[in-house]
C-alpha positions in Angstrom: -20.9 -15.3 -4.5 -24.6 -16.9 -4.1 -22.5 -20.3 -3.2 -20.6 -18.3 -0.5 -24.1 -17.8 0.6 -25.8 -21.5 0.0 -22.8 -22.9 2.0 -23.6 -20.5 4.9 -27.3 -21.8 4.8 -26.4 -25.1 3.9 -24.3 -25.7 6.6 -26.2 -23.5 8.9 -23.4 -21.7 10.3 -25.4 -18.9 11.9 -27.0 -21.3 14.1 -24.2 -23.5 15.1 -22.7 -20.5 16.3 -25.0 -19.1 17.9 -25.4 -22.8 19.7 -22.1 -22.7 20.9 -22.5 -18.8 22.6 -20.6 -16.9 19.0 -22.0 -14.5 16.9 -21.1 -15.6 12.9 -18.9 -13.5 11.3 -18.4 -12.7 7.9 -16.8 -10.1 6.3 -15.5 -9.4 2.2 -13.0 -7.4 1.0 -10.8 -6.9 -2.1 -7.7 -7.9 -0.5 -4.8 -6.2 -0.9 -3.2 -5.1 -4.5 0.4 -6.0 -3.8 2.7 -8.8 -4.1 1.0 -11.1 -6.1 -2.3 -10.3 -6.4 -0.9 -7.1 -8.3 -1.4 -9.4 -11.1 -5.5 -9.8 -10.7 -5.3 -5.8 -11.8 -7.5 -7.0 -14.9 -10.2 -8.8 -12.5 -9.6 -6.5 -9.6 -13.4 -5.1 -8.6 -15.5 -2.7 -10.1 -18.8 -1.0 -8.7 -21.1 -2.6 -11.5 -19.6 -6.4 -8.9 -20.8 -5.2 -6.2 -24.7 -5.9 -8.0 -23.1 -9.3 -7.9 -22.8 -9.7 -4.2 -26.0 -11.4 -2.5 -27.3 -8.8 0.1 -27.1 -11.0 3.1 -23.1 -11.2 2.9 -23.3 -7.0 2.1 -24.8 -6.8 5.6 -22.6 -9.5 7.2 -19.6 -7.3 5.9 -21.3 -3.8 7.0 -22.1 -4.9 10.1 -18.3 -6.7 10.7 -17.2 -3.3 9.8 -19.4 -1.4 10.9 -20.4 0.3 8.0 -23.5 2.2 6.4 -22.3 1.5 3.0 -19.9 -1.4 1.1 -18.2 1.3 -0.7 -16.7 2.2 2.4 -14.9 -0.6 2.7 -14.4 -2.0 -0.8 -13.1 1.8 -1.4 -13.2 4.2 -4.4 -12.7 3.8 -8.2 -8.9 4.2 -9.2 -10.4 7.3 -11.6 -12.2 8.9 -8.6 -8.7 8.4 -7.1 -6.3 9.3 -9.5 -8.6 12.6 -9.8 -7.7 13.4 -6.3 -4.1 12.6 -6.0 -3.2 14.2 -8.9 -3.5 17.8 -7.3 -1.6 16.3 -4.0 2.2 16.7 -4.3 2.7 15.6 -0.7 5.1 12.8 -0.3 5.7 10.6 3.1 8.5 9.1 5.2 7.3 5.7 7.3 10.2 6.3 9.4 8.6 5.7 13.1 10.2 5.4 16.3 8.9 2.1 16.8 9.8 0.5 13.9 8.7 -3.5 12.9 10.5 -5.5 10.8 9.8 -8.3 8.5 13.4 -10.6 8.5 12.7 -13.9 5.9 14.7 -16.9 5.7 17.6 -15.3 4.1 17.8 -12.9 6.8 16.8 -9.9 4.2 15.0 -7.2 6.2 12.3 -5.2 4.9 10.1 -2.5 7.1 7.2 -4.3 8.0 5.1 -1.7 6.0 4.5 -3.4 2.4 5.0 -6.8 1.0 8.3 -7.4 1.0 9.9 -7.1 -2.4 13.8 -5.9 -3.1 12.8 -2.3 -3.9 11.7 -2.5 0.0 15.0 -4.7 1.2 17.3 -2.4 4.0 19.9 -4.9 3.9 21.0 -8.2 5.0 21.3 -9.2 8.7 24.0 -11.7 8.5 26.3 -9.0 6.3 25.1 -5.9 6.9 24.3 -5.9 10.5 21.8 -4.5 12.7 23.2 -1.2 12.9 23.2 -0.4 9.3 20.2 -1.9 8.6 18.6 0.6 11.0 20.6 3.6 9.4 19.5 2.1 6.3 16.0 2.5 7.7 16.1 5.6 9.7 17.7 7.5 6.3 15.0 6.2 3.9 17.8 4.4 1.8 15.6 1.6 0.6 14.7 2.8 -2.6 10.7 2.1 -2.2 11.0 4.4 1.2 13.5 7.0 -0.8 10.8 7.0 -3.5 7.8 7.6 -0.8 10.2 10.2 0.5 11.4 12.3 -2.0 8.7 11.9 -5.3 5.5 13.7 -5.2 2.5 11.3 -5.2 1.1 12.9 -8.2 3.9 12.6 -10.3 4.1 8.7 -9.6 -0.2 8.8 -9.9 0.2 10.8 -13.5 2.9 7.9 -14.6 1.2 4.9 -13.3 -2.2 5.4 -12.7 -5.4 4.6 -15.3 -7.2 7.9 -15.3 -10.7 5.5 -16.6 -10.2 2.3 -14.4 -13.0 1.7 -12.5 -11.4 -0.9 -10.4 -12.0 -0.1 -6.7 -9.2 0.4 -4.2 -8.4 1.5 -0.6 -6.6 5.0 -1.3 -3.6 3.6 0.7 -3.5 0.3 -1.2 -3.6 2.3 -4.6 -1.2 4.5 -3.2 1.5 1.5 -2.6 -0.1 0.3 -5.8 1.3 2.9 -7.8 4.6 3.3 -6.0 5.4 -0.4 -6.8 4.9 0.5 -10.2 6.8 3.3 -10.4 9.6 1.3 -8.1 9.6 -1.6 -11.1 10.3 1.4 -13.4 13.1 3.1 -12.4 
């Protein structure tokens, strides 16, 4: 990260902004932990990187944020996470009533709540229709959403989850995390 840094200086981009009436803006996170980057799980970030990360872009990122700490926003260790959703046996239906839709080029529809994968998928438009894609919806059919629905989040946590990781996660991203990989194993 100390070239992230360098090119900031280098380039003098907190000038140039400020010449032009803008405040620079920088912010890090560690992305989100589906799709593919569920496959950086073995470099995914720990506490002991966060050492790693040049003070300067810390406070850029607090202060985008506005934060008091970078563990706010780069989240808790999957142990310190696993520890608390193994006692919670809630589980959760993302049915709304104003629902948004991801449709790709196939004309597959997914709830626009996840990355959409087939475990996600309510249908196809062009067969399926727009009225049973939203019954689909509405009656948690897809089998992510029945999943969410109907199995308690520490039975998929238990499963799935790395009681030791250290890896640091927003709880809803190792929430989805975790369902994806209990989705892939069914």
């Amino acid at each position: 990260m100390p070239y992230i840094q360098n090119l900031i200086e280098t380039l003098n981009l907190e000038k140039r902004c400020a010449d032009i009436g803008r405040e620079f803006e920088f912010f890090l996170h560690q992305g989100s932990c589906s799709g593919e980057n569920e496959k950086l799980y073995d470099a995914w970030i720990t506490p002991d990187d966060i050492d790693k990360i040049p003070n300067k872009l810390i406070d850029l990122t607090l202060k985008h944020y506005g934060k008091s700490h970078i563990r706010d926003i780069l989240g808790d260790t999957e142990k310190e996470l696993y520890s608390q959703l193994i006692i919670d046996s809630s589980t959760e239906n993302i049915v709304t009533n104003k629902p948004v839709f991801y449709i790709d080029k196939d004309f597959n529809v997914y709830p626009n709540y996840e990355t959409p994968s087939q475990f996600w998928c309510l249908g196809n438009l062009k067969i399926q229709g727009a009225e049973e894609i939203l019954s689909n919806y509405v009656n948690n059919t897809s089998i992510a959403q029945n999943v969410k629905l109907t199995v308690p989040i520490n039975k998929m946590v238990i499963k799935h989850g790395d009681p030791e990781s250290m890896r640091l996660f927003g709880k809803r991203d190792y929430m989805n995390y975790i369902l994806h990989k209990y989705c892939r194993a069914l």
